[in-house]
C-alpha positions as CSV (number, residue, x, y, z in Angstrom):
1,X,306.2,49.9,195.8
2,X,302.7,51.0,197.3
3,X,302.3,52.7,201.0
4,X,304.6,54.7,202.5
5,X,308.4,54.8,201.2
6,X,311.6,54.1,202.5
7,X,313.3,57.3,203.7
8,X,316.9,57.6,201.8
9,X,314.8,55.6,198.7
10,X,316.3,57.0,195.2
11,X,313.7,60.0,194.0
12,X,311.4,57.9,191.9
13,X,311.3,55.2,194.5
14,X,310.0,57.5,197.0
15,X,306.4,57.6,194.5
16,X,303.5,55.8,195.0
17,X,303.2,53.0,192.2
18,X,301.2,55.0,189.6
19,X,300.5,54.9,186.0
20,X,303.3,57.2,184.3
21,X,305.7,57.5,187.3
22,X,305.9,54.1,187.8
23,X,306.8,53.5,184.9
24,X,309.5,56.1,185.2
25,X,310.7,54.7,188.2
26,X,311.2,51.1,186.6
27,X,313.3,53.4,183.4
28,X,315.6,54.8,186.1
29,X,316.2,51.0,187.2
30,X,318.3,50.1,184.1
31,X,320.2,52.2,181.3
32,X,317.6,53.4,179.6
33,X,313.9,52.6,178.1
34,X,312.6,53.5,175.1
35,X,310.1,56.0,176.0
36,X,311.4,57.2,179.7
37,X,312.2,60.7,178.0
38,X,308.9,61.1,176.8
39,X,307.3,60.1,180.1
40,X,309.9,62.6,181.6
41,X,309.1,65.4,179.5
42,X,305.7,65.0,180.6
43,X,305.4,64.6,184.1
44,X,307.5,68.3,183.8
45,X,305.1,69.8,181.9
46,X,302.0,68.3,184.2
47,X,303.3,67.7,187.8
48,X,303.1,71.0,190.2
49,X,304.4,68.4,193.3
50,X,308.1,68.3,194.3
51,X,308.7,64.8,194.1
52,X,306.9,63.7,190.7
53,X,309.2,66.8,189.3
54,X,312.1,65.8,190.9
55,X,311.6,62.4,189.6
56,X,311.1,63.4,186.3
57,X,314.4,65.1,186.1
58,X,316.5,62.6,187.5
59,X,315.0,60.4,184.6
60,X,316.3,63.0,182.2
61,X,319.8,63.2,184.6
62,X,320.1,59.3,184.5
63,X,319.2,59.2,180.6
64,X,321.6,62.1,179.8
65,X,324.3,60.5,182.1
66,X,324.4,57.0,179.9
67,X,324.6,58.5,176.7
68,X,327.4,61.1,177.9
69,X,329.8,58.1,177.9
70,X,329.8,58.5,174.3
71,X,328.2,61.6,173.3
72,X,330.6,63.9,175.3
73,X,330.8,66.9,177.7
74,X,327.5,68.6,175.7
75,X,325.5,65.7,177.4
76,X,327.2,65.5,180.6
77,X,326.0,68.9,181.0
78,X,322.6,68.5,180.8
79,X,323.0,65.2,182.9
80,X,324.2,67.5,185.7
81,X,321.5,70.4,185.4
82,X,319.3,67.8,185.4
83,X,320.3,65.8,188.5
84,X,321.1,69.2,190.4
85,X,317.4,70.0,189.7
86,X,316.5,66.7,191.0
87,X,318.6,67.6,194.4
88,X,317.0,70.6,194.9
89,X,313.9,69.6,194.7
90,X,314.5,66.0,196.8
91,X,317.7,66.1,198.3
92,X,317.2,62.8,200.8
93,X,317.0,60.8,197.3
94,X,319.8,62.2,196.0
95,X,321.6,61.4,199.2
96,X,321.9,57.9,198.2
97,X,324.9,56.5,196.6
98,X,323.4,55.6,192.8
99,X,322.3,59.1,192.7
100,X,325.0,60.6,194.5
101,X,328.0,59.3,192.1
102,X,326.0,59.8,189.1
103,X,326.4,63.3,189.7
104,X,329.6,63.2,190.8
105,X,330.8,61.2,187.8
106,X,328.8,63.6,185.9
107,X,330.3,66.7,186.8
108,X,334.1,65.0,185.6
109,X,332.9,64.2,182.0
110,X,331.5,68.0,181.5
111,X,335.2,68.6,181.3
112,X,337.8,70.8,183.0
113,X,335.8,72.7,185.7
114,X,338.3,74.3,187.6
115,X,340.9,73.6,190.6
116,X,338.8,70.1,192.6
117,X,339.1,70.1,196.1
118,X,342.5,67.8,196.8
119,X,340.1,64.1,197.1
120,X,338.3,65.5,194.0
121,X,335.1,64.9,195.7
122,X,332.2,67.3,195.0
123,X,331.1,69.3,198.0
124,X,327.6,69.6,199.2
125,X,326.8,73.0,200.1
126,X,323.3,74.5,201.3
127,X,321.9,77.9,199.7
128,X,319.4,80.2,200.6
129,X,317.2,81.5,197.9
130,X,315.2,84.0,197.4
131,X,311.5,83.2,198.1
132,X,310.4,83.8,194.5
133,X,313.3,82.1,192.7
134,X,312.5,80.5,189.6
135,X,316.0,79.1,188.7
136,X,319.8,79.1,190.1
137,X,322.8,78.1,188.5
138,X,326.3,77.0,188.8
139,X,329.3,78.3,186.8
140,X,332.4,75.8,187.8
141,X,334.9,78.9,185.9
142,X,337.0,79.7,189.0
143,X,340.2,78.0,188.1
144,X,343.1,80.0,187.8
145,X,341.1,83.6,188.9
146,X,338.4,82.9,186.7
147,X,336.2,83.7,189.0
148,X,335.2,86.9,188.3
149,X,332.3,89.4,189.2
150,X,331.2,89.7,185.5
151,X,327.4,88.5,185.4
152,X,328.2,87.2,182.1
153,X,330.9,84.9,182.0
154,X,332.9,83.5,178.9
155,X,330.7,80.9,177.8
156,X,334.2,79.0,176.2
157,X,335.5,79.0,179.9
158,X,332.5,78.3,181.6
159,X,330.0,75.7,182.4
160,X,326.7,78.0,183.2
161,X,323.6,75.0,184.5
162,X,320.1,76.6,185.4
163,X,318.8,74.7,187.7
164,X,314.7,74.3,188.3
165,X,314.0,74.7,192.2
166,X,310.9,77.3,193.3
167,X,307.7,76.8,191.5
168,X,308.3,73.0,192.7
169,X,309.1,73.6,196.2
170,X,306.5,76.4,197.3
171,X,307.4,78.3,199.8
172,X,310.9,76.4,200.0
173,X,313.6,78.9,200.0
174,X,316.8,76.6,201.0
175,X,318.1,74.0,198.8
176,X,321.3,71.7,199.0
177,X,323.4,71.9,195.8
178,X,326.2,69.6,195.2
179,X,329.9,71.9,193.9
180,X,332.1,70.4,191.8
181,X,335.4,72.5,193.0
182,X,335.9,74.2,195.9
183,X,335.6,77.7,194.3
184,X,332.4,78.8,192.1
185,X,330.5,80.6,190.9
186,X,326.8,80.9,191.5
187,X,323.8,82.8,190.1
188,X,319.8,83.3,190.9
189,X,317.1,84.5,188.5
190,X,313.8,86.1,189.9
191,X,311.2,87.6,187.7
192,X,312.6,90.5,188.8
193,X,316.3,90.0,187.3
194,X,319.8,87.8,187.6
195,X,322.4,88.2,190.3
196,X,325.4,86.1,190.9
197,X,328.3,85.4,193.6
198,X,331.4,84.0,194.0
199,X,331.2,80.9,196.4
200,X,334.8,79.4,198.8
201,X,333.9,76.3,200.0
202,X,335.6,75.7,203.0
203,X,333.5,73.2,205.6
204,X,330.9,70.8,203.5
205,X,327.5,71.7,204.1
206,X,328.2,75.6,204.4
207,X,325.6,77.9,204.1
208,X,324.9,80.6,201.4
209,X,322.7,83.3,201.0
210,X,322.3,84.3,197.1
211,X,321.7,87.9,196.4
212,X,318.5,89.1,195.5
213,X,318.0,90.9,192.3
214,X,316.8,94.5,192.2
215,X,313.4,94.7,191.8
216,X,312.5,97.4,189.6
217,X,309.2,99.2,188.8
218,X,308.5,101.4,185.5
219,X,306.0,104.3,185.7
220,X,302.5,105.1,183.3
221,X,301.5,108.0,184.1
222,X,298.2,109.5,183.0
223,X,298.0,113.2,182.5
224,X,295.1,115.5,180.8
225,X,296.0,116.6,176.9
226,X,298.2,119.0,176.6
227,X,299.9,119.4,179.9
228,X,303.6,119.8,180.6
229,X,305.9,116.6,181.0
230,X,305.3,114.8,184.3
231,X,308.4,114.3,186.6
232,X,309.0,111.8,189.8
233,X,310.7,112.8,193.0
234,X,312.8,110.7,195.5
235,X,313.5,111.6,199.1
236,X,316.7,112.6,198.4
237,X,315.4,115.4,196.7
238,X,316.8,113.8,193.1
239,X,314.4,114.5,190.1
240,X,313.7,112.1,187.6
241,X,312.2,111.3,184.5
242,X,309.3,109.4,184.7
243,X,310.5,106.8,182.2
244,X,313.5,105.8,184.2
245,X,313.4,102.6,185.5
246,X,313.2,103.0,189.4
247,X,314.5,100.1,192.1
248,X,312.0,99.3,194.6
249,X,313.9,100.0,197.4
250,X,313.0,103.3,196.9
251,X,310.0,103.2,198.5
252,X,307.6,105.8,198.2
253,X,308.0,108.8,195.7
254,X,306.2,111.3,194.8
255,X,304.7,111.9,190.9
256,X,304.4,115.5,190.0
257,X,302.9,117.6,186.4
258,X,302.2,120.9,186.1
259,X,298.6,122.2,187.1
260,X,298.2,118.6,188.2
261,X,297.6,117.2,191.9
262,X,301.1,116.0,193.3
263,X,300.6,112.0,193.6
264,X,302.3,109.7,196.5
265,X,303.2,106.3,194.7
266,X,304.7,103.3,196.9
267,X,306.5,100.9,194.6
268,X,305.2,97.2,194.9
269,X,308.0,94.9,196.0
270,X,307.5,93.1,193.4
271,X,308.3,95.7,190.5
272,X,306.4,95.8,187.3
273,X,304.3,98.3,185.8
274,X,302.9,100.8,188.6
275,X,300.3,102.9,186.6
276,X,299.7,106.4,188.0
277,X,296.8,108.8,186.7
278,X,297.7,112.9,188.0
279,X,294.2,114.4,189.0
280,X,294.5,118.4,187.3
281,X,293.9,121.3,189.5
282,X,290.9,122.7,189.7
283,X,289.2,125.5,190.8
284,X,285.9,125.8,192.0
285,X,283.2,128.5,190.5
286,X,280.8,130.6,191.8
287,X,278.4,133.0,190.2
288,X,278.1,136.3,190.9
289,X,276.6,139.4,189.6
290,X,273.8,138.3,187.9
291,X,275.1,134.5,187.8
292,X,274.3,135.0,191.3
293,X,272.6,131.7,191.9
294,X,273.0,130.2,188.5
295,X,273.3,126.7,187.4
296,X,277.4,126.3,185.9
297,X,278.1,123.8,184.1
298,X,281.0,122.4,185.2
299,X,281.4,123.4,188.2
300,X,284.9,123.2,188.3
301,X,287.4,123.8,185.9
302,X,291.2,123.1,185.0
303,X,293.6,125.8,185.8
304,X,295.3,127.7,182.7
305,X,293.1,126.4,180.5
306,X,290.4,127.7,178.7
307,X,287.0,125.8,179.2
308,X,283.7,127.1,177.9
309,X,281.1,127.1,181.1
310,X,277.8,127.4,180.9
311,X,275.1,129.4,182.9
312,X,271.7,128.4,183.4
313,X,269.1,130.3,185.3
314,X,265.5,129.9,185.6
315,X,263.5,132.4,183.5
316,X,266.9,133.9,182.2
317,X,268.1,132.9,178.4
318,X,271.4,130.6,179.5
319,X,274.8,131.5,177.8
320,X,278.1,129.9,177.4
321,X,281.2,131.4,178.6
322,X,285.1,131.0,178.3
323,X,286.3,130.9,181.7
324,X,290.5,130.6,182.1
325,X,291.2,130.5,185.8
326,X,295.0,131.9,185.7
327,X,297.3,129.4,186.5
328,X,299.2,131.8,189.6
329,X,295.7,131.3,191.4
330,X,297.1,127.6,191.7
331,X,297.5,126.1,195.4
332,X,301.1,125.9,195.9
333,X,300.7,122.1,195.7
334,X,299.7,122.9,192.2
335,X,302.3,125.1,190.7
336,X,305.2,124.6,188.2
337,X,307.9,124.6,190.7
338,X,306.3,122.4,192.8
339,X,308.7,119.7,194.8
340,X,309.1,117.2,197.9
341,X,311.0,119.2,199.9
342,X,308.4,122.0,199.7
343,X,306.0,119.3,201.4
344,X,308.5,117.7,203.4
345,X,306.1,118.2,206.7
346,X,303.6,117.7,205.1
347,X,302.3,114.2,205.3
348,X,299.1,114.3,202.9
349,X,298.0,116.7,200.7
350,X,295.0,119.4,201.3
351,X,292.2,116.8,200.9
352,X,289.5,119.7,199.6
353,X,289.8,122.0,196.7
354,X,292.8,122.8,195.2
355,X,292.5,126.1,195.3
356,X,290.2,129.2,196.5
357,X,286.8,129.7,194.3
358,X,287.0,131.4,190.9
359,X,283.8,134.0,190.5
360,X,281.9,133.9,187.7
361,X,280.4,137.4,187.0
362,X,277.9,136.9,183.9
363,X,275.2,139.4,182.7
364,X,271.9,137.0,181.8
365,X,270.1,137.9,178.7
366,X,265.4,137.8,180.0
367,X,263.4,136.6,177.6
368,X,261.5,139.4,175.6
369,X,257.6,138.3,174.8
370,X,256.0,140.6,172.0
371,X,252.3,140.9,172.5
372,X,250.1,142.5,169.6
373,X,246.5,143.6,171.0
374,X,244.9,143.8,167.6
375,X,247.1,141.5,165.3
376,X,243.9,140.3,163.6
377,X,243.4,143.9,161.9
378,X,246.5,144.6,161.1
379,X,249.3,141.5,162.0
380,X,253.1,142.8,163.2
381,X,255.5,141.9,160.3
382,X,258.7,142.7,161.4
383,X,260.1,144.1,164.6
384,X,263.5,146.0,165.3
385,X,264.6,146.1,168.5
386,X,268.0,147.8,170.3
387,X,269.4,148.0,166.2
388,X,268.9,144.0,165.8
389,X,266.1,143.1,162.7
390,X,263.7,140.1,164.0
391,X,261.3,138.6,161.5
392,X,257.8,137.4,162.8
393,X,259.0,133.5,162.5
394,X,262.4,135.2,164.4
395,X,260.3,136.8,167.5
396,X,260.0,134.0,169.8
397,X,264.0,133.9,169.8
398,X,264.2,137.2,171.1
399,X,266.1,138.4,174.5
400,X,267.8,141.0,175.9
401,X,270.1,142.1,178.6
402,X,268.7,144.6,181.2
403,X,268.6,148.0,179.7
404,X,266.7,150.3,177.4
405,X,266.2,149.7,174.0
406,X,264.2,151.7,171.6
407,X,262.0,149.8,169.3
408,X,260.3,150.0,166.0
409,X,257.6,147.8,164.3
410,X,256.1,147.4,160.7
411,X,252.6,146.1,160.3
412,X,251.5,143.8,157.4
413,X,249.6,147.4,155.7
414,X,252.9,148.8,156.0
415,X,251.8,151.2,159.1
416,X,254.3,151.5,161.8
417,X,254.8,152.2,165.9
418,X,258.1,153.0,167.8
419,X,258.7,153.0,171.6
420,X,261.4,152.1,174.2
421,X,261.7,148.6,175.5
422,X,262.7,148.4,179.3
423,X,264.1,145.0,180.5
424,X,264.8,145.7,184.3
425,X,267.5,142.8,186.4
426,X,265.7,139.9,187.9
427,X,267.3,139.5,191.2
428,X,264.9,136.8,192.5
429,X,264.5,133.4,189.8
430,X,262.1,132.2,188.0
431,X,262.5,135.5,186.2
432,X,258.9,136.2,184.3
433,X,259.9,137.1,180.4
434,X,259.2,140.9,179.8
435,X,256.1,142.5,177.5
436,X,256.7,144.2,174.8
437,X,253.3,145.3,174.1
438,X,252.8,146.6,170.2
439,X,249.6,148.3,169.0
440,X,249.0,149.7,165.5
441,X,246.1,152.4,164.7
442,X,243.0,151.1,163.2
443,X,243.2,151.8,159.8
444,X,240.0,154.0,158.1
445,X,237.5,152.2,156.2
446,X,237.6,152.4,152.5
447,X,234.6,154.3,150.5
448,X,232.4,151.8,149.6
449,X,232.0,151.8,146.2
450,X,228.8,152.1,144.1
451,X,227.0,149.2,143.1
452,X,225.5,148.5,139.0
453,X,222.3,147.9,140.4
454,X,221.7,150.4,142.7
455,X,222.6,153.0,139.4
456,X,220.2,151.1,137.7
457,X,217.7,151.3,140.1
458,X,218.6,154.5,141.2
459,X,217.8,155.7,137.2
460,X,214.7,154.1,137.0
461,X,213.2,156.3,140.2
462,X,214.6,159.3,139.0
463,X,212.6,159.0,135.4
464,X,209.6,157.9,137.5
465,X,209.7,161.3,139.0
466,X,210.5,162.9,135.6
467,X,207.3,161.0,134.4
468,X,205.2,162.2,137.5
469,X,206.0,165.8,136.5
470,X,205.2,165.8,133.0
471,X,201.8,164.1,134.4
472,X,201.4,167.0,137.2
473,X,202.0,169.6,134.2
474,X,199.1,167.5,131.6
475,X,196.4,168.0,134.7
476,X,197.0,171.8,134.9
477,X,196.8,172.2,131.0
478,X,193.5,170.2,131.5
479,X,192.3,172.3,134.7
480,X,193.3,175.4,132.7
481,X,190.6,173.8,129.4
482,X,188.3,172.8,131.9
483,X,188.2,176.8,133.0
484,X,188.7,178.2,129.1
485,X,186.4,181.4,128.6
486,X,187.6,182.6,125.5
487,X,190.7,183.2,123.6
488,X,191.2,186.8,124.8
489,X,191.1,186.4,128.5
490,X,192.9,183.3,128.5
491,X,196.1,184.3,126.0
492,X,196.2,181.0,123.8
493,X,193.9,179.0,121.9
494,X,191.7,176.3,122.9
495,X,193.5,174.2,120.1
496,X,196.7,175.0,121.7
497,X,195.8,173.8,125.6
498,X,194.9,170.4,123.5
499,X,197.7,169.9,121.8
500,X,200.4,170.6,124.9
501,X,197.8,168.2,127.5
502,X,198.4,165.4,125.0
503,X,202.0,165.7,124.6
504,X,202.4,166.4,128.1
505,X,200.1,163.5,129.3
506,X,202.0,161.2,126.4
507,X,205.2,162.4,128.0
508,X,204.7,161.3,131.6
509,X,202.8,157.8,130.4
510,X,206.3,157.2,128.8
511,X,208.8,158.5,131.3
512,X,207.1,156.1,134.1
513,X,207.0,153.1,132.3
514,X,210.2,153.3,130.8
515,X,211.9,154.1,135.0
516,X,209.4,151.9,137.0
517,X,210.8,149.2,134.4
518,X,214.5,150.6,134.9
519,X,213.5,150.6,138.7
520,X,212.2,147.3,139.0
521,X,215.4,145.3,136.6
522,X,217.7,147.4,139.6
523,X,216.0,145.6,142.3
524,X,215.8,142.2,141.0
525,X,219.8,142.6,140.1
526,X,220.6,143.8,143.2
527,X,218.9,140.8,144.8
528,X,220.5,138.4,142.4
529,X,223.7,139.4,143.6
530,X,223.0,138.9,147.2
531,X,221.9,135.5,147.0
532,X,224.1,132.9,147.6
């Protein structure tokens, strides 16, 4: 059993002698073996090649096919989807006789099947598949008009076997399949759905082409929050919901929201999910006014809805604006009522903006810089400008919009200045801030106030002088002695001069000491109190 195999050799005899399917080949030799089902099972689950599978299921046919002597139509069943599966996938092996009249045999123990051709020989029939044809299957219900188009028969009057052929065979899309009567009824599964027919067998070895199952696609379509429901379109015209589930024949069809960018969709051949995300419309902006040449941010914008944009330009304080571009300003592409046949020429959309530009008009607040020329006398405290309070911690915050706005400011000694602030339209960026320029009046210097010492001081010198009188007065009484003639001529007594030039000279000895000591204590205070 090594080299090359006979041709017309029985399906496991056409395997090179190797572990596991060896030993399956020797199980298919006799009735059974004790574990051929388990090395069966296996080689299905781990063979990909045509013949180990087919192999493996004419074990499983042969296995079923003994025990159906005594077990019943149930078993001969599964002995017959079994060795159909085998035939598909090798029909030269099941060409030989063994093989051949097991499956005949087989297909007489599942039970009545129907009107059998007059010899009661099972007919071998070829049938063309589908490329991507997992399974196909036999229903043997045609006796009597039995036969009918209902894709799911009575399972009491029928005798449904789902046979294993692509997957195995590639690219194979023909297979030979042995019919038990002359009428039956066939069906083929496709991951993209079930389809049957209603087979006459008139010449063995016919030829029949099973339908192919509609292929149908299901649509996820992405839209932004908050827009209207999303609908599809077919060439006919027709309008459907996006959730219906669409055949592939249709071809191409177009996906359309409101204020969202019509999308053409192809459907795969295949089916399955197509997923489909609708681009909104959107309109372009441009600044004008004095946005002319501003930054916006974004540039572009849905229609209908409102979106705050903002607008930046150098030496300007930026704002943020709603901008709601009207939905009518929509490209016809774009609008509610939007369908195929309004496109029909049309073989791509406008591949640029959706729509003309929306302006942007915008009035740009200039920074306002105070300036205080002598704010270390006399430091600005508050400042009111064009009705709005601004604190000193506030006045780096402050813009305004060209105009004029009168102005008013309160110093920290509670003196205040007015004027009119003129903020003039930058048309050229980077705008310069604008000067507001605040001066307060010097205040007056407060009277110096008199010092203790300098009263002291100023005390002591004037009883000095007092002292220096009463002195000048004692030398005239003593000129006046030093002249005395006698008491006639002169008017007053010699005794009398005396007395008054010793009071007098008493007098001025005591007012100079007491202020030249009153004079001195004021200087040394005063200098006390200027040393540090």
């Amino acid at each position: 059993m090594t080299g090359r195999p006979a041709r017309g050799a029985e399906p496991c005899t056409r395997l090179p002698a190797e572990d596991r399917l060896r030993r399956l080949a020797e199980a298919t030799q006799g009735s059974t073996a004790a574990d051929a089902r388990a090395l069966a099972l296996a080689a299905l689950a781990e063979r990909t090649d045509a013949a180990g599978r087919a192999c493996a299921h004419y074990t499983l046919g042969s296995l079923a096919f003994v025990e159906s002597l005594t077990r019943g139509p149930s078993v001969a069943r599964e002995a017959v989807r079994h060795l159909l599966s085998a035939q598909a996938l090798d029909p030269e092996g099941l060409a030989e006789r063994r093989p051949r009249k097991r499956l005949e045999n087989a297909w007489r123990r599942v039970g009545d099947v129907g009107t059998w051709r007059a010899d009661r020989t099972p007919v071998v029939v070829r049938l063309a598949l589908p490329h991507d044809a997992s399974v196909w299957g036999v229903a043997a219900d045609c006796a009597q008009g039995r036969c009918g188009d209902d894709d799911a028969p009575d399972a009491a009057q029928s005798t449904w076997l789902d046979v294993a052929t692509a997957g195995a065979t590639g690219s194979a899309t023909e297979v030979l399949a042995t019919l038990p009567t002359a009428t039956s009824r066939l069906r083929v599964r496709t991951p993209c759905g079930e389809a049957s027919m209603t087979v006459e067998v008139r010449d063995a070895g016919a030829r029949f082409v099973l339908p192919t199952p509609a292929c149908r696609a299901t649509l996820n379509v992405s839209l932004e929050p908050g827009a209207g429901a999303a609908r599809l379109y077919v060439r006919d015209g027709r309008s459907l919901p996006v959730d219906s589930p669409l055949e592939v024949s249709l071809g191409e069809i177009w996906v359309a929201a409101p204020a969202h960018r019509p999308q053409r969709v192809s459907l795969p051949p295949e089916g399955g999910r197509v997923d489909v995300s609708l681009r909104p419309c959107q309109a372009r902006l441009i600044g004008a006014g004095d946005a002319e040449g501003a930054i916006l941010t974004p540039p572009v914008v849905p229609f209908g809805t409102p979106t705050d944009v903002r607008v930046d330009r150098p030496g300007d304080v930026g704002l943020v604006a709603q901008v709601t571009v009207p939905a009518a300003h929509a490209a016809p592409h774009c609008s509610p009522t939007w369908s195929p046949a309004a496109a029909a020429a049309a073989t791509e959309l406008p591949p640029h903006d959706d729509a003309a530009p929306w302006t942007v008009e915008a009035i740009l607040e200039r920074p306002v810089r105070v300036q205080q020329s002598n704010a270390a006398l006399d430091p600005l405290v508050s400042l009111e400008v064009g009705g709005a309070s601004f604190s000193r911690a506030d006045l780096a915050l402050l813009s305004a919009a060209p105009g004029e706005y009168p102005w008013r400011a309160v110093a920290e000694s509670g003196a205040r200045v007015e004027g009119t602030l003129s903020v003039e339209r930058c048309a050229a960026p980077p705008c310069p801030p604008v000067t507001l320029e605040v001066r307060f009046d010097a205040p007056a210097a407060p009277p110096t106030a008199v010092r203790a010492p300098v009263i002291v001081g100023g005390v002591g010198l004037a009883v000095v002088g007092g002292g220096l009188v009463a002195g000048w007065s004692a030398l005239e009484t003593q000129r006046r002695l030093d002249d005395y003639t006698d008491k006639r001529s002169e008017g007053v007594s010699v005794a009398t001069l005396e007395r008054q030039r010793g009071e007098r000279a008493t007098l001025a000895n005591t007012l100079v000491g007491v202020g030249g000591a009153l004079a001195v204590s004021g200087l040394v205070w005063w200098w006390l109190e200027g040393t540090p």
